[in-house]
N, C-alpha and C positions, 0 to 999 in steps of 0.2 A: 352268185356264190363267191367269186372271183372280187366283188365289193366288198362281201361280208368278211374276208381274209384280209382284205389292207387293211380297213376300217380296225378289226383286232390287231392287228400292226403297229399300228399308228397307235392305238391305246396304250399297247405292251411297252413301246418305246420312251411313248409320254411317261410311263409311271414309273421306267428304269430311270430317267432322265430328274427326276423327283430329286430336290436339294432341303434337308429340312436347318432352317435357322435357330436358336437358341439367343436372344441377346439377353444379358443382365446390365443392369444400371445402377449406379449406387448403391448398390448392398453391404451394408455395414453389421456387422454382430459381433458382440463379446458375452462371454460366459458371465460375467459379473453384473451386467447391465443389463444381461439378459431381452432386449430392446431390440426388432430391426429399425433403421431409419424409413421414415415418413416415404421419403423421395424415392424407395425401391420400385423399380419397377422389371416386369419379364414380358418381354416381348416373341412367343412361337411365330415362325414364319415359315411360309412353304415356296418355294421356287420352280417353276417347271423349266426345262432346256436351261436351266443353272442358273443364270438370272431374272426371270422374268416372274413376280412376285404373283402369286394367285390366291396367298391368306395370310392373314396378318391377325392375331389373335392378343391383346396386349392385358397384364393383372400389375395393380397397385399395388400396395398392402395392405389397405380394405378389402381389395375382390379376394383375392388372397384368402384373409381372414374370416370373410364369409364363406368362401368354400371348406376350409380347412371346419368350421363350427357348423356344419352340415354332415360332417365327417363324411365328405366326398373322395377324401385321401386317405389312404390305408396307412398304418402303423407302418413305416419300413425300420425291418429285418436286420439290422447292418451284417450280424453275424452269420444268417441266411445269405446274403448278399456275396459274403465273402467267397465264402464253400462255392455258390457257386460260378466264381471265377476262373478261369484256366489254373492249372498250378503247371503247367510248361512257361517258364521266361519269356520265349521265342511267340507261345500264342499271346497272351499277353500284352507283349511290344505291336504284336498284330492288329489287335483290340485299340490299341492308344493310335494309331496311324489311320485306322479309320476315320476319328473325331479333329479335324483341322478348327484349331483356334485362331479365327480371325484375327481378332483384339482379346489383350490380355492386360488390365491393369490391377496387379496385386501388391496389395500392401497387410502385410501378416504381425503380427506382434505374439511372442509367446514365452512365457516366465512358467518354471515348475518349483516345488516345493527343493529341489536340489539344484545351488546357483552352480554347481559343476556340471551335473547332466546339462541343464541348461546349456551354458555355453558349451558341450561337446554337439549337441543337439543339434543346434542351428546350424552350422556348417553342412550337418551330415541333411538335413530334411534340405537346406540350400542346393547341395549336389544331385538331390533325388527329381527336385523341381525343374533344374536346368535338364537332365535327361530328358525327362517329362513334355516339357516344352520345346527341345529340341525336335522331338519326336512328331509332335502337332502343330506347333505355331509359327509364323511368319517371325524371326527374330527383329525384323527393324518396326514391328505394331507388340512386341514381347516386351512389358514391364512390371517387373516384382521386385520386393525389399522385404526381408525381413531381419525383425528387429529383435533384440532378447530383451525383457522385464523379468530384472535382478531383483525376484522378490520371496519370499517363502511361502510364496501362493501356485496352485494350476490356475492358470490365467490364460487367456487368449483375449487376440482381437482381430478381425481379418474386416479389409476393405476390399471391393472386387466389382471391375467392369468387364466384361468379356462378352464376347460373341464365337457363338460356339457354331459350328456348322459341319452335317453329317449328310452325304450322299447316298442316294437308294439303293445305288448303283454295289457300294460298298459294303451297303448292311445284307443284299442280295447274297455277297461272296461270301460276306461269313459266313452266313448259316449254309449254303451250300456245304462248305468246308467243314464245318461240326454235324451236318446230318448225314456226308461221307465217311466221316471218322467215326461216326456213331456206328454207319454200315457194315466197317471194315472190322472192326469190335465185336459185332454181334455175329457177323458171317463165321472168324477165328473161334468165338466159343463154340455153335453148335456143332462145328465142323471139325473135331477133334481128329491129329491123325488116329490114323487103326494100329499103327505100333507103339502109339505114347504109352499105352500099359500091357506091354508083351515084353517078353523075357529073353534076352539073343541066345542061341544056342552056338555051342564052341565044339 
């Protein structure tokens, strides 16, 4: 019995200890071109005790395209997606501290039909990036540019290397902490005081 308890130990530990990797490679897209590059590649990785690599799963943009014409990936939501985000700031910044950006190589282009938004624009999505990245990435492997195209078009174009990586360990605490606050939410409604609708007497 006494075996059968380390043995689940040793399991429970190995899988808190769980590091999941994201790498991207050349990924290049613009709206006009509507094209990714040939050379994309995404690399899923699994880590147990934080470096010790035990899956490596890697898609082209052929494997890619074959899965995607299988319709083995669902439609995403964006504005399902949104909603359900924190709408507290502080969960949020929470959320962002979990995902550490190994490597970041961004290179962004973006022109709108108003060359004045435009140029207020950039500055302002410039400062939201640096937060952003402040928050996740290593600043001396942290590289971004972005450029304005002064033209009477919605345009984009974004180049992107990065390696993304998120700990078991981490994604454990969040949901503890959302299915506490889910706890503490549901205990306060059924649990109404008994004076919330009585009348003081004077």
């Amino acid at each position: 019995m006494l075996l059968v308890f380390f043995i689940f130990l040793i399991i429970i530990l190995l899988i808190v200890s769980l590091r999941f990797e994201i790498e991207i490679e050349d990924f290049e897209y613009s709206n006009y071109e509507k094209q990714i590059s040939d050379k994309l590649m995404i690399k899923f990785k699994i880590f147990i005790l934080n470096n010790i690599k035990i899956l490596q799963i890697g898609l082209n943009k052929q494997k890619i395209k074959r899965i995607y014409s299988k319709k083995r990936l669902e439609k995403i939501n964006a504005k399902r997606l949104i909603q359900k985000l924190p709408k507290s700031n502080k969960e949020k910044i929470k959320i962002l501290e979990i995902i550490k950006l190994k490597k970041v190589n961004l290179y962004l282009q973006i022109g709108t039909q108003d060359v004045m938004f435009t140029t207020i624009f950039i500055p302002m999505f410039t400062t939201i990036l640096s937060i952003i990245f402040a928050k996740t990435s290593n600043p001396q492997k942290c590289f971004y540019k972005l450029q304005p195209i002064y033209i009477d078009k919605n345009i984009y174009k974004i180049s992107l290397n990065c390696i993304i990586s998120i700990k078991m360990i981490h994604i454990i605490n969040i949901m503890w902490k959302v299915l506490r606050k889910r706890d503490d939410i549901n205990e306060r409604t059924s649990n109404p005081r008994t004076y919330e609708y009585s009348y003081g007497q004077h």
